[in-house]
Gaussian input, Z-matrix of N, CA and C with variables (Angstrom, degrees):
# hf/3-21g

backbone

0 1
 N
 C     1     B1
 C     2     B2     1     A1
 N     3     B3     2     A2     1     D1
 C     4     B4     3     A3     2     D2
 C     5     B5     4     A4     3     D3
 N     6     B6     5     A5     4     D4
 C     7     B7     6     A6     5     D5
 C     8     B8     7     A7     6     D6
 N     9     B9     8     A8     7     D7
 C    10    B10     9     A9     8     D8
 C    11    B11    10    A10     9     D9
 N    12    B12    11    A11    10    D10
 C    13    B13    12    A12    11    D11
 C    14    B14    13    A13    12    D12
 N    15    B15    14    A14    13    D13
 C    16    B16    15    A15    14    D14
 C    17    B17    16    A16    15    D15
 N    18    B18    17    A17    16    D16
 C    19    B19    18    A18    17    D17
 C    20    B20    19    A19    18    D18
 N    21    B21    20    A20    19    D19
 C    22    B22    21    A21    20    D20
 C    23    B23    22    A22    21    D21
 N    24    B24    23    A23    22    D22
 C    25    B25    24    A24    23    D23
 C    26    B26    25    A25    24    D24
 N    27    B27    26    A26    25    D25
 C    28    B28    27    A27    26    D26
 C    29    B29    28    A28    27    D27
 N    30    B30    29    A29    28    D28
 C    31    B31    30    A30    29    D29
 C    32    B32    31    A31    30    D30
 N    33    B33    32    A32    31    D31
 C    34    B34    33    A33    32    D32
 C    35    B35    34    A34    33    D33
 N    36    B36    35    A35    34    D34
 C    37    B37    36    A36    35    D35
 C    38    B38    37    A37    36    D36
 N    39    B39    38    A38    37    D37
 C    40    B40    39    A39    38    D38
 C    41    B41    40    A40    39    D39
 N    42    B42    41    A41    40    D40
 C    43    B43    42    A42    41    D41
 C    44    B44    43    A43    42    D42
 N    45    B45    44    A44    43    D43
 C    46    B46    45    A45    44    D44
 C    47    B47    46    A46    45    D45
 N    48    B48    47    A47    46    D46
 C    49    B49    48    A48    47    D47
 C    50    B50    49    A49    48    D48
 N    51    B51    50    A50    49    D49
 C    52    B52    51    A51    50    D50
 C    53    B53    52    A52    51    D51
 N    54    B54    53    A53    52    D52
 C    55    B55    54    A54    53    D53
 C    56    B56    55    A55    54    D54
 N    57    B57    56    A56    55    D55
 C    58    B58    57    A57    56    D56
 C    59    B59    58    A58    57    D57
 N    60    B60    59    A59    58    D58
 C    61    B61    60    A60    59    D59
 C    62    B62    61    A61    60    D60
 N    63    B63    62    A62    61    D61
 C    64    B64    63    A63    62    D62
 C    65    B65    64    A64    63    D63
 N    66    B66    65    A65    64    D64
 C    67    B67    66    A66    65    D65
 C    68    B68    67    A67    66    D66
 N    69    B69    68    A68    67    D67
 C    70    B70    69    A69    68    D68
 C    71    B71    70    A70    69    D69
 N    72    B72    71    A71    70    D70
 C    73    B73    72    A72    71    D71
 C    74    B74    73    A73    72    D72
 N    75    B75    74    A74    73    D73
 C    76    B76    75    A75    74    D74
 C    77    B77    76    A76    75    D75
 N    78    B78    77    A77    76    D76
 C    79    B79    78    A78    77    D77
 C    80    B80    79    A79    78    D78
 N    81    B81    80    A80    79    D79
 C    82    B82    81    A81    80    D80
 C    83    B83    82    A82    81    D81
 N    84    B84    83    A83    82    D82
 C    85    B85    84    A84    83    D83
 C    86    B86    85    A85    84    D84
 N    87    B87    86    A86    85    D85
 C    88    B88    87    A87    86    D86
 C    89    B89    88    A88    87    D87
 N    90    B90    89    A89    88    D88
 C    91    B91    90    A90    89    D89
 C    92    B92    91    A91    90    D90
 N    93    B93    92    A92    91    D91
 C    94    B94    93    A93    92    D92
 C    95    B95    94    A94    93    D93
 N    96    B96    95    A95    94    D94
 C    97    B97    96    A96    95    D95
 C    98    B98    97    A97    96    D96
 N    99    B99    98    A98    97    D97
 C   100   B100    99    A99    98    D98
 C   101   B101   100   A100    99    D99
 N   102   B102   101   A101   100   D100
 C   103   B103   102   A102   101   D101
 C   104   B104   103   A103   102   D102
 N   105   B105   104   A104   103   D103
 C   106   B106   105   A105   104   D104
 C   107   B107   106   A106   105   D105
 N   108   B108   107   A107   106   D106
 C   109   B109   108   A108   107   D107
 C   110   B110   109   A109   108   D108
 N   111   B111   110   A110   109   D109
 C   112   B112   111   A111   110   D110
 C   113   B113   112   A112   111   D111
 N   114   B114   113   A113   112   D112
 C   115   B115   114   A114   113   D113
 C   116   B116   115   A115   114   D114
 N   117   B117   116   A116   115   D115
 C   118   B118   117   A117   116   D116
 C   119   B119   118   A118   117   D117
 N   120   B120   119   A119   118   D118
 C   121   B121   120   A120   119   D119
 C   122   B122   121   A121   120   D120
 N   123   B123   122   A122   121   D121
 C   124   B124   123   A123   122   D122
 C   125   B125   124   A124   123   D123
 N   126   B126   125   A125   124   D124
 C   127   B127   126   A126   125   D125
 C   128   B128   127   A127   126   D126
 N   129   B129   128   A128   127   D127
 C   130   B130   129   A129   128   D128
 C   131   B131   130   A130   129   D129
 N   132   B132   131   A131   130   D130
 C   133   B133   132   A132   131   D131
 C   134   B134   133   A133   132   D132
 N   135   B135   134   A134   133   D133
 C   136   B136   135   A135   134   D134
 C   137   B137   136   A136   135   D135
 N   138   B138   137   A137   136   D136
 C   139   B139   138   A138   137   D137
 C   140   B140   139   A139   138   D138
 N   141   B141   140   A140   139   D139
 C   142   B142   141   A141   140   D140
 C   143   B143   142   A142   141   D141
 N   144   B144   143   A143   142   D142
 C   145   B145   144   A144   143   D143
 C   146   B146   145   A145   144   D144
 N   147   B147   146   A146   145   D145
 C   148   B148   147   A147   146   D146
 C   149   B149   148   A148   147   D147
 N   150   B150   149   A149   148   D148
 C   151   B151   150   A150   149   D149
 C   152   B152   151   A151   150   D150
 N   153   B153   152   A152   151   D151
 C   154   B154   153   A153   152   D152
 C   155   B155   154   A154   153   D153
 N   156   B156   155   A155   154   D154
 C   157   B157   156   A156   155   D155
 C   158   B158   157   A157   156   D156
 N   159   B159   158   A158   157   D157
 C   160   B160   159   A159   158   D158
 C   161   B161   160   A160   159   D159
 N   162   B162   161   A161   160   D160
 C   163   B163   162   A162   161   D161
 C   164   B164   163   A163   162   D162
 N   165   B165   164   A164   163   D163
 C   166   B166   165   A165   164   D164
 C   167   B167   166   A166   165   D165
 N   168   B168   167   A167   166   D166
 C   169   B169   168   A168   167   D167
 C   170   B170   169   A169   168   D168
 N   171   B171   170   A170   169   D169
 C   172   B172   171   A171   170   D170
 C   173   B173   172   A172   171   D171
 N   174   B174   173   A173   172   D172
 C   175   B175   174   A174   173   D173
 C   176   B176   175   A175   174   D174
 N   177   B177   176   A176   175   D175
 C   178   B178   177   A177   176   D176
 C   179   B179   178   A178   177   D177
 N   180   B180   179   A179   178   D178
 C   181   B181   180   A180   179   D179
 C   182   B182   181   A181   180   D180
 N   183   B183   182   A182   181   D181
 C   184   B184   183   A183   182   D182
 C   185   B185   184   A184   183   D183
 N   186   B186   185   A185   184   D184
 C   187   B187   186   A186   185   D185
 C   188   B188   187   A187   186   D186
 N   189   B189   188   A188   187   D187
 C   190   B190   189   A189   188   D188
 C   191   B191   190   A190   189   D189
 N   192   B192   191   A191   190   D190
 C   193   B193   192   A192   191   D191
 C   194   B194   193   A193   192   D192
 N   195   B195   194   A194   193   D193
 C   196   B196   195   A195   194   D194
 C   197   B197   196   A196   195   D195
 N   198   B198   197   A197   196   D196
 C   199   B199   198   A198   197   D197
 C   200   B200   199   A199   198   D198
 N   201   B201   200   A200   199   D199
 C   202   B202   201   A201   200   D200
 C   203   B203   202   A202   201   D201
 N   204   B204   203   A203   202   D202
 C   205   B205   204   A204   203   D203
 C   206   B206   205   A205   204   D204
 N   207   B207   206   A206   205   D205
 C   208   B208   207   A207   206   D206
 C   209   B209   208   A208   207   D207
 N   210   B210   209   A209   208   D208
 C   211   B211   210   A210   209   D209
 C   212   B212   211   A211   210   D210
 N   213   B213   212   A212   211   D211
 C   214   B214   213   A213   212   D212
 C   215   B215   214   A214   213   D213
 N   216   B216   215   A215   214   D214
 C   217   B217   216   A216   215   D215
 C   218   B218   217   A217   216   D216
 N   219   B219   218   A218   217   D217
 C   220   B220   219   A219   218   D218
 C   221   B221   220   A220   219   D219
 N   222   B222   221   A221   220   D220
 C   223   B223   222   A222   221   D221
 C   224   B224   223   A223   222   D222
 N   225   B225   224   A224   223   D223
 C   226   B226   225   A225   224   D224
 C   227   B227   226   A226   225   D225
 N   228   B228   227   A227   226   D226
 C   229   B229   228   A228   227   D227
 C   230   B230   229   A229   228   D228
 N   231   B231   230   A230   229   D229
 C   232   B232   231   A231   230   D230
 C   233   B233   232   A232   231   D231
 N   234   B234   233   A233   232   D232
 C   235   B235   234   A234   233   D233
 C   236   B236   235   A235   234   D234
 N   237   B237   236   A236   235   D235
 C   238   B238   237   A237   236   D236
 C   239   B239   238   A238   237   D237
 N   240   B240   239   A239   238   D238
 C   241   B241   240   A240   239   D239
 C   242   B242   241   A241   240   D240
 N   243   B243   242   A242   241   D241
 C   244   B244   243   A243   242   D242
 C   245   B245   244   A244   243   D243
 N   246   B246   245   A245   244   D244
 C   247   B247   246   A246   245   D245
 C   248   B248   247   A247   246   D246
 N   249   B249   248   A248   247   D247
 C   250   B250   249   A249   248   D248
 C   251   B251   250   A250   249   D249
 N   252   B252   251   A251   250   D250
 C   253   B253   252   A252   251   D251
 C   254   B254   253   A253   252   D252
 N   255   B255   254   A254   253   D253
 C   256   B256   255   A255   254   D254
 C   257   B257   256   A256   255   D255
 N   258   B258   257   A257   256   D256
 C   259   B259   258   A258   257   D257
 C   260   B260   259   A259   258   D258
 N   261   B261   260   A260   259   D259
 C   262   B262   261   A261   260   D260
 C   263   B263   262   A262   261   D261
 N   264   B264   263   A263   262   D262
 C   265   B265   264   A264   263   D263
 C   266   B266   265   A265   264   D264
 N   267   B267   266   A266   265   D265
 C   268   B268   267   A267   266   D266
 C   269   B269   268   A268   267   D267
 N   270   B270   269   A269   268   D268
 C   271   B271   270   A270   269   D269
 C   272   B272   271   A271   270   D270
 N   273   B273   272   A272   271   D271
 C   274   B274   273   A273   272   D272
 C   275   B275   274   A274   273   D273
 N   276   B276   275   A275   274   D274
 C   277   B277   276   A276   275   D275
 C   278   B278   277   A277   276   D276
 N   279   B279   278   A278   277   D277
 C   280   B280   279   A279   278   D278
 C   281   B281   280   A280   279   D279
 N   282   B282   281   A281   280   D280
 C   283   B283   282   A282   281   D281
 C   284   B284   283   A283   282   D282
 N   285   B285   284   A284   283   D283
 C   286   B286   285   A285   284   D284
 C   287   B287   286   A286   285   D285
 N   288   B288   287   A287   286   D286
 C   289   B289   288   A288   287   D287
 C   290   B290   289   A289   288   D288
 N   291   B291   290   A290   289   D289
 C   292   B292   291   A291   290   D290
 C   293   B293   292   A292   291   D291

   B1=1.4501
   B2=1.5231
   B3=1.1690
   B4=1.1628
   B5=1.6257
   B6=1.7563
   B7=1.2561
   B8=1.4393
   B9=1.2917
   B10=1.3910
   B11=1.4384
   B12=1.2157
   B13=1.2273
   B14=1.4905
   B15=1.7014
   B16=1.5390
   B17=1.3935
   B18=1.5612
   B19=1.7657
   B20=1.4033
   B21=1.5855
   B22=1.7570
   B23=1.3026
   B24=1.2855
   B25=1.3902
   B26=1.8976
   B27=1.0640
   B28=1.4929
   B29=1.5420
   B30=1.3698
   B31=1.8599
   B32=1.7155
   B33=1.3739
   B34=1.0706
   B35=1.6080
   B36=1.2043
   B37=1.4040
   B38=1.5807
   B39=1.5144
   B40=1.9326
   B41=1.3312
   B42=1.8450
   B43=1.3284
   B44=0.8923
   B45=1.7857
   B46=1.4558
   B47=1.9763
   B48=1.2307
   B49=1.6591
   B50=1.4025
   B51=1.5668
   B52=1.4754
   B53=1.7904
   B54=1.0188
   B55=1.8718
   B56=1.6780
   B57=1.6635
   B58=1.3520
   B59=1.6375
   B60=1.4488
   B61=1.7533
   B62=2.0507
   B63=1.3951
   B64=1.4432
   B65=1.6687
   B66=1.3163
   B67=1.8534
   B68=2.0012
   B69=1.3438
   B70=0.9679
   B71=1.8741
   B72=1.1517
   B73=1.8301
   B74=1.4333
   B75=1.4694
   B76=1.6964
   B77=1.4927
   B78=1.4449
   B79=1.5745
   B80=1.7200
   B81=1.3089
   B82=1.7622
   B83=0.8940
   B84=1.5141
   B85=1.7094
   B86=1.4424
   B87=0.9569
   B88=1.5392
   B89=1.7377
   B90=1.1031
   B91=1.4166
   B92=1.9243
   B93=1.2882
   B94=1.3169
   B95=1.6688
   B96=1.4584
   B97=1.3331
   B98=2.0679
   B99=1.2810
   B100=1.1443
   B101=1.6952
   B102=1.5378
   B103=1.2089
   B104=1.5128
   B105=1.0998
   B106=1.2068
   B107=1.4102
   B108=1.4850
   B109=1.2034
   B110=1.6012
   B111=1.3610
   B112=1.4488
   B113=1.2232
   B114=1.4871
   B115=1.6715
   B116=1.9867
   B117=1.2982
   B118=1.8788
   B119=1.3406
   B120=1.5316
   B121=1.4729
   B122=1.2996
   B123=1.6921
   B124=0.9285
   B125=1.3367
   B126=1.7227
   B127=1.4429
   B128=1.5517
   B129=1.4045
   B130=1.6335
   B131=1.0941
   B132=1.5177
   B133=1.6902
   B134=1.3304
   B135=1.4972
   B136=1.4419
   B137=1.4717
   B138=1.6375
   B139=1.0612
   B140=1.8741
   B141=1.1663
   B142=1.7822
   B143=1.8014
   B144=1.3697
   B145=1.0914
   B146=1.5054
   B147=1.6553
   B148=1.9020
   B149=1.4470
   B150=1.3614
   B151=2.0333
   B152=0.8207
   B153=1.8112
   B154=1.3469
   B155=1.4424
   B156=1.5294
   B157=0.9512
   B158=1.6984
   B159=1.3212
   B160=1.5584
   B161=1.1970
   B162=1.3980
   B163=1.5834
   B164=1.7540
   B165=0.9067
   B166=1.5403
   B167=1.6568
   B168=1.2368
   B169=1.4295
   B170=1.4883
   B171=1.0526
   B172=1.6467
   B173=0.8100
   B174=1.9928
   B175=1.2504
   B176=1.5948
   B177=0.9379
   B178=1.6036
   B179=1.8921
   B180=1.1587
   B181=1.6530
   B182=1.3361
   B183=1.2937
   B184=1.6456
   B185=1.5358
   B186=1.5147
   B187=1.3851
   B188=1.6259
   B189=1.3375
   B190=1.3056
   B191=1.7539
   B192=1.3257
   B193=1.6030
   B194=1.4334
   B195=1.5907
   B196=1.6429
   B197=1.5172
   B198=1.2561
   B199=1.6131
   B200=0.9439
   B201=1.7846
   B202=1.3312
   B203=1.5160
   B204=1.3269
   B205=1.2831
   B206=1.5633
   B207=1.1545
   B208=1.4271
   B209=1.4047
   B210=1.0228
   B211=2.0800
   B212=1.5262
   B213=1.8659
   B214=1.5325
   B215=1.2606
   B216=1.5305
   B217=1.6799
   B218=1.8261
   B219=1.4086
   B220=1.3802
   B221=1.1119
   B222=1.2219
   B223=2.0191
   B224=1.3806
   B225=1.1954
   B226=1.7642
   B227=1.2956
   B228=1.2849
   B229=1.1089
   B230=1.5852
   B231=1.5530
   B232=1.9909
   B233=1.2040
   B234=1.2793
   B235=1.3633
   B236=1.6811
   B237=1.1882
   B238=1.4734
   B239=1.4490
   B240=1.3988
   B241=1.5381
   B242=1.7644
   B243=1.2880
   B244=1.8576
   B245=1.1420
   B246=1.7164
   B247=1.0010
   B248=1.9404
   B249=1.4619
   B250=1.0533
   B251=1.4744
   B252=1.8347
   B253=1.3262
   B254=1.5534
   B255=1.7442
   B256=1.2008
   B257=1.3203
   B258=1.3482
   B259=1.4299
   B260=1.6265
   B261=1.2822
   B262=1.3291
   B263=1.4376
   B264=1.4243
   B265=1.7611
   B266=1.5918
   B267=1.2168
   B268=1.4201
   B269=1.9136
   B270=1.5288
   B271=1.5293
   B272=1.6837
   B273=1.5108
   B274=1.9381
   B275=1.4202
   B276=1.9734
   B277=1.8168
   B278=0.5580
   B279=1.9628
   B280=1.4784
   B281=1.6750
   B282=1.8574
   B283=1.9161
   B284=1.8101
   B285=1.0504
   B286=1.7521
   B287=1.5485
   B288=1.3302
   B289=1.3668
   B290=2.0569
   B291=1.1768
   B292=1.5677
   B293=1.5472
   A1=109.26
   A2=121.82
   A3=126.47
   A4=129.41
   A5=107.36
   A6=104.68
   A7=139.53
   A8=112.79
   A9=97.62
   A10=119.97
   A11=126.85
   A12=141.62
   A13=132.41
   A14=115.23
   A15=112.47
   A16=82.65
   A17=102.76
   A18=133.75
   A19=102.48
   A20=113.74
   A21=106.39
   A22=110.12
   A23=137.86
   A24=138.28
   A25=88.12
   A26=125.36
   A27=141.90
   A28=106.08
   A29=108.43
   A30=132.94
   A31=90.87
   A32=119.56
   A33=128.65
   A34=120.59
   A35=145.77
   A36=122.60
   A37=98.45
   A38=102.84
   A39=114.29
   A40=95.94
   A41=103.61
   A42=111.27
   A43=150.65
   A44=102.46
   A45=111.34
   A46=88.89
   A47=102.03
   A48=110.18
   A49=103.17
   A50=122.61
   A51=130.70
   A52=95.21
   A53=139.64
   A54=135.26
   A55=84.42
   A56=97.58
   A57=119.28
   A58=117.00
   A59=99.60
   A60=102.31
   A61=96.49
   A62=96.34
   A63=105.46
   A64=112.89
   A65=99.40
   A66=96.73
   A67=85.03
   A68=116.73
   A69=105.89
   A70=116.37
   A71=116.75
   A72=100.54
   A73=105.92
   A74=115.78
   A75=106.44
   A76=89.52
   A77=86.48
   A78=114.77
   A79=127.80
   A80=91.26
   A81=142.24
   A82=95.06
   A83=127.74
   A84=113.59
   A85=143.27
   A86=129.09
   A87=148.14
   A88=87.78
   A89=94.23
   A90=106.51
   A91=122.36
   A92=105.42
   A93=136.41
   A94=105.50
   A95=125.94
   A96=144.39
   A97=105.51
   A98=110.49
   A99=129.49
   A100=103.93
   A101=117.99
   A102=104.84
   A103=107.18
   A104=127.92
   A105=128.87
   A106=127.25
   A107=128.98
   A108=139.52
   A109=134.74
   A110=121.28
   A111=105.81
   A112=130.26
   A113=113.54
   A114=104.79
   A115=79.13
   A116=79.05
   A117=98.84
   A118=125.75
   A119=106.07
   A120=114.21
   A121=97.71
   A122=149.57
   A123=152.60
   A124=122.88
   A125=123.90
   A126=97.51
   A127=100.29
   A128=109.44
   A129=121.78
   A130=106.50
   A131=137.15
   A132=126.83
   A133=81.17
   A134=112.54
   A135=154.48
   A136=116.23
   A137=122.42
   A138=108.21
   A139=146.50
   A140=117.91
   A141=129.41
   A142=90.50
   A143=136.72
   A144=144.50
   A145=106.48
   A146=118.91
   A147=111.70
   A148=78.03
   A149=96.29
   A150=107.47
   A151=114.97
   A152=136.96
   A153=118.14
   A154=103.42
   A155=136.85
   A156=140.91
   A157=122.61
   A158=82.17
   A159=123.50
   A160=85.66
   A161=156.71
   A162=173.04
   A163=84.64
   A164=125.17
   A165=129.72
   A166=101.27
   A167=128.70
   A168=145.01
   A169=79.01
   A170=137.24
   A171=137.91
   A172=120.51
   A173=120.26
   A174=139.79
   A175=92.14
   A176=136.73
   A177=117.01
   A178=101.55
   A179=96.77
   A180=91.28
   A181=117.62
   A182=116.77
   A183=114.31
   A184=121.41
   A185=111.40
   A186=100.82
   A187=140.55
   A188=109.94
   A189=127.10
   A190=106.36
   A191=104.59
   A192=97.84
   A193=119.06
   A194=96.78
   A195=92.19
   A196=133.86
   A197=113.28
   A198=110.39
   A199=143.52
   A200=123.75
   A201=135.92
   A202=110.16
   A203=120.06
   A204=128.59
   A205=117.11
   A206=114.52
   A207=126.99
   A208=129.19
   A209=94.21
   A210=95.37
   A211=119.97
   A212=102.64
   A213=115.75
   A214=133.32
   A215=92.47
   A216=135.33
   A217=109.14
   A218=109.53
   A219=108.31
   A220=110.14
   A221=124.56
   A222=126.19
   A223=102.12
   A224=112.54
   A225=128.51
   A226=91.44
   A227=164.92
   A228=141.88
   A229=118.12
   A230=91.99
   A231=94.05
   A232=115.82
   A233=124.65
   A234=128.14
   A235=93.97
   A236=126.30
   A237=97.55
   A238=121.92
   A239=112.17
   A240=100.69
   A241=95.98
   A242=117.21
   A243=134.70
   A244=90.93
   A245=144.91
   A246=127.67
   A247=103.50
   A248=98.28
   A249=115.21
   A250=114.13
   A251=120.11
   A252=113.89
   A253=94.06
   A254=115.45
   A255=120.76
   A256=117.14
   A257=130.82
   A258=129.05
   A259=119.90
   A260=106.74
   A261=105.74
   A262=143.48
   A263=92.45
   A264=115.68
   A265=87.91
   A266=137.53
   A267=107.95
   A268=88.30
   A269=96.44
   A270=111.44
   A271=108.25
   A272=90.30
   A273=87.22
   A274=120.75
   A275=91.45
   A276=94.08
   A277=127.10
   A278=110.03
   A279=122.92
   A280=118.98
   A281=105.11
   A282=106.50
   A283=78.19
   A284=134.94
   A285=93.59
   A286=111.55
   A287=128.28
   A288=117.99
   A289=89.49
   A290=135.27
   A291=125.31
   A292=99.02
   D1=112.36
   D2=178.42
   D3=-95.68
   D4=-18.63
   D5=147.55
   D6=-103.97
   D7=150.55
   D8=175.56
   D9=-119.06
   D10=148.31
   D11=142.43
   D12=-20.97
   D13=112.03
   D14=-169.59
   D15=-62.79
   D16=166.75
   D17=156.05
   D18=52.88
   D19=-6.39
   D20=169.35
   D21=-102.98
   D22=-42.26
   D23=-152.92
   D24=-123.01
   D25=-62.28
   D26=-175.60
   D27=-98.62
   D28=117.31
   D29=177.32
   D30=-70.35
   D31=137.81
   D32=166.80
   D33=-109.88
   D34=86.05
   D35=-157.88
   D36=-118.39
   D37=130.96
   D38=177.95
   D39=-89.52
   D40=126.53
   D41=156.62
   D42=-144.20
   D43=32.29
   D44=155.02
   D45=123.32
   D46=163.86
   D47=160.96
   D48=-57.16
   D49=176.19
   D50=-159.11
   D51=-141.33
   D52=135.00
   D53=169.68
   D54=-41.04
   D55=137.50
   D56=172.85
   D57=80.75
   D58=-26.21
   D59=-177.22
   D60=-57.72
   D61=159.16
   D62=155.31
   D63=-137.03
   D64=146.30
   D65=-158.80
   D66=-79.23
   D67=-35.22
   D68=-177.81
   D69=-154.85
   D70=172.81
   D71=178.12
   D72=-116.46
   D73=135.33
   D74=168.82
   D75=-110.97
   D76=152.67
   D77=179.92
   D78=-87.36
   D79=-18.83
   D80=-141.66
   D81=-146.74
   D82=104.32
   D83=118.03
   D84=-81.48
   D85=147.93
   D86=177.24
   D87=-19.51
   D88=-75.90
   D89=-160.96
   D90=-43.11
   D91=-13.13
   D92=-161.53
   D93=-86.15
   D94=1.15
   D95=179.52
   D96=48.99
   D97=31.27
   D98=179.90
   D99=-24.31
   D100=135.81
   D101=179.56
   D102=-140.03
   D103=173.32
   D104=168.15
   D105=-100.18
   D106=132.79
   D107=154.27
   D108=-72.75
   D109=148.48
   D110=172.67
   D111=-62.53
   D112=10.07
   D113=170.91
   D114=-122.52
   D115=147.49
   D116=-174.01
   D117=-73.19
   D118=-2.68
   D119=-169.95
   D120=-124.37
   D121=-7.48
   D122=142.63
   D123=-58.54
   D124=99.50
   D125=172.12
   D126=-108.18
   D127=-150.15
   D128=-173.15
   D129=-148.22
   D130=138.39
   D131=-174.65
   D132=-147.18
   D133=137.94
   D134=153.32
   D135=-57.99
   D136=84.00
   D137=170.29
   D138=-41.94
   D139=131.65
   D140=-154.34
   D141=-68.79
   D142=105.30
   D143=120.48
   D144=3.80
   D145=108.76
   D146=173.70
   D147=-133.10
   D148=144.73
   D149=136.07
   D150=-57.19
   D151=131.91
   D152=176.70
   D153=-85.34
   D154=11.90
   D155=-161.25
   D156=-88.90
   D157=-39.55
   D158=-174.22
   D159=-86.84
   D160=-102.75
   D161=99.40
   D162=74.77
   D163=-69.10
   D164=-159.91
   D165=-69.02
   D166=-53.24
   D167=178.15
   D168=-56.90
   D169=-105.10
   D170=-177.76
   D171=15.18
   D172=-72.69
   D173=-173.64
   D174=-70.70
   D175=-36.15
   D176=-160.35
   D177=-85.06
   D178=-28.97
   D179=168.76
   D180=-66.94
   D181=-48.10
   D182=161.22
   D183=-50.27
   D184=-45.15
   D185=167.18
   D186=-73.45
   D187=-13.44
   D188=160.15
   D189=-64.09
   D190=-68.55
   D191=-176.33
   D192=-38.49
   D193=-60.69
   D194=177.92
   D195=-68.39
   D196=-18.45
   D197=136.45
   D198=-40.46
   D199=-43.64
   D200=169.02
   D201=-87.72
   D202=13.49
   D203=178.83
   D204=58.78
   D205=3.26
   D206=161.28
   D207=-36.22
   D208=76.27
   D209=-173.59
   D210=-55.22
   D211=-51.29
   D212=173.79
   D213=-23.91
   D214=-52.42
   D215=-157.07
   D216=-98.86
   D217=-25.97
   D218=169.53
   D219=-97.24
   D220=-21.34
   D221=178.20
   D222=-64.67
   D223=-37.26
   D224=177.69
   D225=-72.35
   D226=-58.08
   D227=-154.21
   D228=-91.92
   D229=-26.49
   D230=161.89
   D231=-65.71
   D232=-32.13
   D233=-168.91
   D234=-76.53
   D235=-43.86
   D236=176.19
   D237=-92.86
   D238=16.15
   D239=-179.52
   D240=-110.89
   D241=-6.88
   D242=179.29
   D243=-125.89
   D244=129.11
   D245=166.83
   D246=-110.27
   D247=-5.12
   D248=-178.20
   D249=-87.47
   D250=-2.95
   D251=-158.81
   D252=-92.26
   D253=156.97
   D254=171.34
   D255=-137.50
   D256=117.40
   D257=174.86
   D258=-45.48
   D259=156.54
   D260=167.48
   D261=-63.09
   D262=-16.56
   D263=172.86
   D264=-104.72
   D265=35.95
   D266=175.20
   D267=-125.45
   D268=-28.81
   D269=-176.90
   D270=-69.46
   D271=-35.19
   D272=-167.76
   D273=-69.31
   D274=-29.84
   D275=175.63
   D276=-55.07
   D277=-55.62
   D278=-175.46
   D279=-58.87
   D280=-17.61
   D281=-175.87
   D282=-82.76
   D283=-49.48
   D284=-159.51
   D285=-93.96
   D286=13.15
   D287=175.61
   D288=-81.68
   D289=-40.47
   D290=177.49
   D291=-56.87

């Protein structure tokens, strides 16, 4: 017998996203005024308006942290330069509190 059976022959155990996993990739964000074309698989996204001023100050706070190996302090600075980004422990809570 060469196949086997989930949960009969082979243990299956769910455990969540992994550091670095992504549950999925957008190409597109929301924010990007995404639109549609007459062919259905073509879309169009509106590039996001930044200060590069703000954007640069940003990145250098992220790059300081992660120099000083500061995880706290650089998750805080992804979060405002991605406001859309979510850790893997931030994804797993929120999948088992539904």
């Amino acid at each position: 017998m060469y196949e086997k059976e989930p949960y009969v022959y082979v243990p299956i155990k769910f455990t969540g996203l992994r550091p670095g996993e992504k549950i999925k990739e957008e190409l597109l964000m929301l924010e990007e005024g995404l639109k549609k074309t007459s062919n259905k698989l073509i879309h169009i996204g509106k590039q996001i308006d930044i200060d590069e001023k703000t954007f640069i100050n940003e990145l250098r706070e992220l790059r300081d942290a992660a120099q000083k190996n500061d995880e706290a302090t650089a998750m805080k600075a992804l979060h405002k330069i991605v406001p859309t980004f979510t850790t893997p422990e931030e994804f797993n809570k929120k999948a088992l509190q539904d």
